[in-house]
N, C-alpha and C positions, 0 to 999 in steps of 0.2 A: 383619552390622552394617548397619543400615538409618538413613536420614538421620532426623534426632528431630523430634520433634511440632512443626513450625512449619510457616507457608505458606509455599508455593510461592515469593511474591512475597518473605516476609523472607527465606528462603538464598537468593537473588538478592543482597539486599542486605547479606547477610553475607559471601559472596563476593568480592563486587564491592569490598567495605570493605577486604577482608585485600589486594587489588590495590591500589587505591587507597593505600592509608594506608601501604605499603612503606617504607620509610628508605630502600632505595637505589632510588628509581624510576628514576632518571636512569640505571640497566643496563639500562632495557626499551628497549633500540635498536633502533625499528621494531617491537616488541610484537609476534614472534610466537607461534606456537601454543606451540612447545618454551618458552618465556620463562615463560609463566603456569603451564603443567604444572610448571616447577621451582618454583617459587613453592609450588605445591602439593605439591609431595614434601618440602618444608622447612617443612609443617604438622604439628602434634601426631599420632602415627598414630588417634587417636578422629574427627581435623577432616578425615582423606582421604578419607575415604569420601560424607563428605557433601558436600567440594568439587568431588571430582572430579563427583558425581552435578548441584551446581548449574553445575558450569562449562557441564555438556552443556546446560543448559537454559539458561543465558544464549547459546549460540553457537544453539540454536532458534532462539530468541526473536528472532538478528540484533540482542544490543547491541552499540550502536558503539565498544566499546571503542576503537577505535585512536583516532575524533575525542575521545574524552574523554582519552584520556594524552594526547592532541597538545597539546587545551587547556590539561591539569594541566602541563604538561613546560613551555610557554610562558607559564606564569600571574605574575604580580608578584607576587599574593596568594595560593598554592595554596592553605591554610586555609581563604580563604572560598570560592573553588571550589569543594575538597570538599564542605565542607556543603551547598551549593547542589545538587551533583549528584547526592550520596546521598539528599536530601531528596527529591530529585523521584526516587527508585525505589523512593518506599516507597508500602507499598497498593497502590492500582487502578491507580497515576497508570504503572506500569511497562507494565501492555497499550492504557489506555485515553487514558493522558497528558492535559493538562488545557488544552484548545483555549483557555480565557478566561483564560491567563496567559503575559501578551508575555517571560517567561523562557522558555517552553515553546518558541521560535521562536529564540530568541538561544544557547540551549547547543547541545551538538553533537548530544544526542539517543540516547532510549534505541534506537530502530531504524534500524539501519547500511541506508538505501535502496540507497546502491550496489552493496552484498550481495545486496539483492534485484533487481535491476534483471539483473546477473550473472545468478540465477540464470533468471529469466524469459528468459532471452538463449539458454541452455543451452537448457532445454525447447523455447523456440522453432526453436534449429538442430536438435533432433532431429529434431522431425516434419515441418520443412522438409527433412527430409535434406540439410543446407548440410554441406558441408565434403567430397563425394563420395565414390568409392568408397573413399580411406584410412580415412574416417570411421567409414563410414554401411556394415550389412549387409543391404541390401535385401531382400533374401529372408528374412533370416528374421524381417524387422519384418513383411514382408505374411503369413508362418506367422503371425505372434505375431496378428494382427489377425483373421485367420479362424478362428481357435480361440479368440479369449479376445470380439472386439467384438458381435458380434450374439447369441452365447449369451446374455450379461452384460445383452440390454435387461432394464429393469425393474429392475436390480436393485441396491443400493447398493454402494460401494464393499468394505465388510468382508464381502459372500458373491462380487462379483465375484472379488477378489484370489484365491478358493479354490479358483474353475473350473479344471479343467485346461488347461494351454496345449498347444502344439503339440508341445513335447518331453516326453522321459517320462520319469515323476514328476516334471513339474513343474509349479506351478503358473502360472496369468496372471501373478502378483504378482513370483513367483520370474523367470520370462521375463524381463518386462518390464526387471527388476533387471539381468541380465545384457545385455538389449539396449543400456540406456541408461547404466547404471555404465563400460563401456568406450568409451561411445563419447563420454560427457562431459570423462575421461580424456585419451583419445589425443587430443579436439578442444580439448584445452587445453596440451598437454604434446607434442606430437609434427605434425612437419609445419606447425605452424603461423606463421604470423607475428607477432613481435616487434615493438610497437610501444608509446607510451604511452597509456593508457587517457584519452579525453578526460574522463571525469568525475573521477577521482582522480590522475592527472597523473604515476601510477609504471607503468614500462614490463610489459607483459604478453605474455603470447600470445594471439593471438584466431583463431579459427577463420576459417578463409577465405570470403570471402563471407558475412560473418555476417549476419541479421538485422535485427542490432541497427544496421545500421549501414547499412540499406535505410533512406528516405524514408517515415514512417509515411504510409498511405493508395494506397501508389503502386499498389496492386494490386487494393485489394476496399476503398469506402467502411469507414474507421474513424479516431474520433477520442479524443484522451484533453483532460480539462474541467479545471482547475486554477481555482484563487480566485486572483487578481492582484495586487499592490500598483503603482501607478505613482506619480507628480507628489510633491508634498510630502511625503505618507503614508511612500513611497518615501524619502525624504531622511532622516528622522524614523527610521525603520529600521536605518540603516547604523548613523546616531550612537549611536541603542540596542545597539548591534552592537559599538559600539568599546567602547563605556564597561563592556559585559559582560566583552568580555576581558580589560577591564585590571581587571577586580572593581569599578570604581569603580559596584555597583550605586545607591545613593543619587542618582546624578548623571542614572538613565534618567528621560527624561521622555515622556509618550504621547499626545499629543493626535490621534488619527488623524480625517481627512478620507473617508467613506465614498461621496464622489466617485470618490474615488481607485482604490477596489475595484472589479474587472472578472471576468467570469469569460470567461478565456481559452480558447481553443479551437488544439489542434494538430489539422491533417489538411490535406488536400487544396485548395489555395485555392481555386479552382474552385468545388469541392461549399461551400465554407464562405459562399464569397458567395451562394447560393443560399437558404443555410438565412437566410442574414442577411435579405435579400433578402423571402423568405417571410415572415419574424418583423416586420419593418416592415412589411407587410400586414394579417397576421393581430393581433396583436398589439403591435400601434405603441404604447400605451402600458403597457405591462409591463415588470416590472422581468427578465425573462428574455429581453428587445430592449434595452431600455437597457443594460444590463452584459454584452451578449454582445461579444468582443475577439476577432476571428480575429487568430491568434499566424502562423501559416504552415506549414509543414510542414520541420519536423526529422526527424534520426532519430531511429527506437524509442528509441535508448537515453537519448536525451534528453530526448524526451515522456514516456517511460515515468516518469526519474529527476523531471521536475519536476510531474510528474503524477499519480504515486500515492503520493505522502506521506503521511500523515496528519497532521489540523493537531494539534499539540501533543504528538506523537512525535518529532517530528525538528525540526534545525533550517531555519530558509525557505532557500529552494534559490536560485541565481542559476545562469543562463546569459550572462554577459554579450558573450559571443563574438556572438550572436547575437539576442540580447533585451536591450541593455546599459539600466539604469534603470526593471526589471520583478524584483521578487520573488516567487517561486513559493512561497504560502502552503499548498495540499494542494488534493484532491479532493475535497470537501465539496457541491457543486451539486446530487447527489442526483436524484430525480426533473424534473426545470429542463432538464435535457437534452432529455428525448423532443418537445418543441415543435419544439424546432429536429431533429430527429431527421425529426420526420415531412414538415418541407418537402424532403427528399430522396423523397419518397413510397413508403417500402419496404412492400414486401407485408404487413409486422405489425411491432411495434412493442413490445418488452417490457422491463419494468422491474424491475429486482431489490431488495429494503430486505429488509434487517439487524434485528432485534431484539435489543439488547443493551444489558449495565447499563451506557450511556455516560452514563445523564444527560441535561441539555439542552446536545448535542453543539454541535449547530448555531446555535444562540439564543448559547452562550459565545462561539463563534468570532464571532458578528455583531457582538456587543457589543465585543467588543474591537477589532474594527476600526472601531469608529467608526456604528454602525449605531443610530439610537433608536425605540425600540419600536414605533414606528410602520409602522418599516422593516422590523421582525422581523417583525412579523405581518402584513406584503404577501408577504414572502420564502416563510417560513416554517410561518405557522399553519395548518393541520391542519381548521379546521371553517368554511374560508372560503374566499373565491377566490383565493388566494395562488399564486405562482410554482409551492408546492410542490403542491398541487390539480390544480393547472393542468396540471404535468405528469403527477401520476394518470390523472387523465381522459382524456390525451392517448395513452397508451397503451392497446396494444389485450388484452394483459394483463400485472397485476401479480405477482412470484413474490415470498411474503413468508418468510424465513427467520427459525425464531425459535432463536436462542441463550442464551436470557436466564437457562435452567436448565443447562447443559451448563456440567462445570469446566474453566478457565481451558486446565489443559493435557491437555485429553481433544478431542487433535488431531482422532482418527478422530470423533468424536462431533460435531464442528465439519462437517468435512466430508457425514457423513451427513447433518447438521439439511439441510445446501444440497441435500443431491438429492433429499430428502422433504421437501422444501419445499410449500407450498400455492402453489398456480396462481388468483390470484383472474382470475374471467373470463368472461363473457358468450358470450367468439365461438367459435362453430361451429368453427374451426379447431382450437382447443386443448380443447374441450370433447368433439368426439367423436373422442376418442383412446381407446389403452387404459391410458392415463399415470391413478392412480388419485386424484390428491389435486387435482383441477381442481374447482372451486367458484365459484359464482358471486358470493357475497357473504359475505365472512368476518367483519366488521364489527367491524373491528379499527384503530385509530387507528395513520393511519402507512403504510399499507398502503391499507385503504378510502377513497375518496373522501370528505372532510367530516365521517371521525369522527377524534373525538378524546378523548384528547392523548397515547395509549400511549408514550411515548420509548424 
C-alpha cells in the first residue's frame, strides 16, 4: 500500500489536519512522539500507511508542531487559528513560507529552529570531540577519516557514502553511522548535565562542554548576519504579536519605519569594530555601512537560533536577556556581508547563492518592513550598483547553486546540486585546481555581477 496520488506538500497538510482538528486536543500533554503515533493508530487502517509515511516527513521537514499545539491549546478562538495555520501549509508556502506576509512572522511557524539549532549543536560536539573520552572514540574517528576523507576528493556525496571505510564490509556512510549515532546518544542520555535549555526553557541534558554554549568567534574569526527590527518598528511588532494570539487578526495594524531595520552582526567585538571601521572608509555612503549593527558576541546557540531563520518560516525570534527591544527577523543580507568580510583582510573571499523557486524573496521581505522601491533597488537590484553587487564584486569568488529543477524532497539531490556547484571566478587560486566546474563568467543573474534578474 503506497501513499495515493497527491503532493508531498498536501499529506502534510492532510496530516497536520487530522492533528489539529482532534476533539480531544487538550490530551496532547506536552505533544509527544508516542501522543501523535496514537492518534495515528486510531486512523482508518487505508489512512496509516499514508500517515505514518507523512508524519516522517513532517518531523524532516522540523515542523513546529509543539509551538503550533502550544498556540492552538492557548487560543480564545481555536477556529480561526486553524484556518490560519492550515492556510499557510498549503503549496510552496510549507518550504518556502511567504517572507511579504507580517502573519508569516507572528504564528509559531512551519520550521521548529530550536530543532535545528540542536541539531547543529550535535554535529558540532562531534567533530569538536566535546564531551571526551565517555563520549568521543578517537581512534576510530581518525580510522574513519583515513579510509573514507582523501579517497572521497572529488567526489559527491552518494559515490563518497560507497567507499569502503576502515572496517570490513563497511562502508564510509555505514562508519560514519555508527561513529556518530552513539556518540549523539550517549552525549544526550548518559553522563551528561541536566539543565534548562535557554532557548525553550524545559530542562535537558547537554553534553559537557558543549559548543553551543562557547562565545561564537572566540577561536577562529566567524560571524552569523540577521535582518533587525529596533525603535517604533519594534513596538508595532509585539502589539501585532498580541493581537495574533488572541485571533483578534482585524485589529493588526503595519506601518513599519525602515529606519528602524538594521542588519545585525554576532561575533567578536573587536573584529566587528574593524569591519565597521573599514566600511565607513570604504563605503561611508552605502546602505551596507548604514544598517551594519554590531550585536556582540553570544553563544552559538543563540547566534545560531536568531540567525538562521528564515524570514517567513518561523516566527521573529527575541533574545531579551541580552538584546532586550531587538527582534530577530532571519538571514536574508545575502551577498552584503562580504564588504565587511574583506575589512578583516582574509586571504580570499567567497560567496555562496542559492537558485530556487522563492520568488522575489528578498524584494517581499523589504517591502514589508517598510522599505520603497527606491530602497529595494539600492539593496537589492541585480544590474546596478546595489549593496547586492557590491557585495558580488567584493568577492574573490562566487559558488552558484542551482536547485530550481530538483524535487522538493530529493534531499540527496539538494545536497549534490551544492557540491557540483559552479565556482564563478577569475583568481588563479580557485581556477588552477583540479576542482572541475570553476568558470570564469557564468552569466547568470544573481550570481554574475550586473546580470539580471534570474530570482
Amino acid at each position: 500500500m503506497g501513499i495515493p496520488n497527491a503532493t508531498v506538500i498536501d499529506e502534510v497538510v492532510d496530516i497536520l489536519s487530522v492533528l489539529l482538528g482532534s476533539s480531544d486536543f487538550d490530551s496532547f500533554d506536552g505533544i509527544d512522539l508516542e501522543a501523535i503515533l496514537e492518534r495515528i493508530r486510531d486512523l482508518p487502517p487505508t489512512e496509516k500507511v499514508r500517515a505514518l509515511a507523512v508524519a516522517s516527513i513532517v518531523v524532516a521537514l522540523f515542523i513546529d508542531i509543539r509551538g503550533n499545539f502550544d498556540l492552538l491549546r492557548a487560543s480564545p478562538n481555536r477556529t480561526a487559528h486553524e484556518e490560519d495555520l492550515l492556510g499557510s501549509l498549503s503549496g510552496d508556502n510549507v518550504l518556502f513560507g511567504t517572507p511579504g506576509n507580517l502573519l508569516s512572522y507572528l504564528r509559531p511557524g512551519q520550521v521548529d529552529y530550536k530543532g535545528v539549532v540542536g541539531i547543529f549543536g550535535s554535529v558540532g560536539n562531534f567533530f569538536a570531540a566535546r564531551g571526551g573520552p565517555r563520549f568521543y572514540n578517537e581512534r576510530r574517528f581518525r580510522n574513519w577519516l583515513d579510509a573514507c576523507a582523501e579517497p572521497s576528493f572529488g567526489m559527491d556525496w552518494t559515490q563518497a557514502s560507497q567507499l569502503m571505510g576502515s572496517r570490513r564490509r563497511t562502508t564510509c556512510e555505514e562508519e560514519f553511522a555508527q561513529l556518530y549515532g552513539p556518540y549523539r546518544t550517549l552525549s544526550i542520555f548518559r553522563d551528561s548535565e541536566e539543565r534548562p535549555d535557554p532557548l525553550t526553557g524545559r530542562t535537558r541534558l547537554f553534553v559537557p562542554d558543549s559548543r553551543l554554549d562557547d562565545p561564537i568567534g572566540s577561536y577562529r574569526p566567524a560571524f552569523i548576519v540577521a535582518a533587525i527590527i529596533t525603535g517604533g518598528t519594534y513596538d508595532q511588532l509585539k502589539q501585532a504579536e498580541a493581537f495574533y494570539n488572541a485571533a483578534e487578526f482585524d485589529n493588526i495594524t503595519w506601518n513599519p519605519n525602515f529606519d528602524d531595520v538594521k542588519y545585525g552582526y554576532f561575533g567578536n567585538t573587536t573584529e566587528m569594530q574593524t569591519m565597521l571601521e573599514g566600511l565607513q572608509r570604504d563605503y561611508p555612503d552605502e546602505a551596507i555601512t548604514n544598517q551594519f549593527q554590531p550585536l556582540g558576541q553570544p553563544t552559538w546557540a543563540d547566534a545560531l537560533y536568531a540567525g538562521t531563520i528564515e524570514p517567513g518560516l518561523t516566527h521573529f525570534v527575541e533574545l531579551p536577556d541580552e538584546f532586550p527591544g531587538i527582534a530577530f527577523m532571519g538571514g536574508w543580507p545575502d551577498s552584503s556581508k562580504t564588504p565587511a568580510l574583506n575589512m578583516l583582510e582574509p586571504d580570499h573571499t567567497v560567496v555562496g547563492l542559492g537558485f530556487a523557486p522563492f520568488g522575489n524573496f528578498s524584494k517581499d521581505a523589504l517591502r514589508l518592513l517598510g522599505a520603497n522601491e527606491s530602497t529595494i533597488l539600492s539593496l537589492v537590484d541585480r544590474e546596478t550598483n546595489s549593496s547586492f553587487t557590491i557585495g558580488l564584486t567584493a568577492a574573490d569568488a562566487r559558488v552558484c547553486v542551482f536547485w530550481s529543477d530538483i524535487s522538493l524532497v530529493n534531499i540527496t539531490g539538494f545536497f549534490n546540486a551544492g557540491y557540483n556547484s559552479l565556482i564563478e571566478t577569475s583568481d588563479p587560486f580557485f581556477s588552477d585546481t583540479s576542482y572541475p566546474n570553476v568558470v570564469e563568467n557564468i552569466n547568470v543573474g544573481g550570481c554574475t555581477p550586473f546580470v539580471g534578474p534570474t530570482t
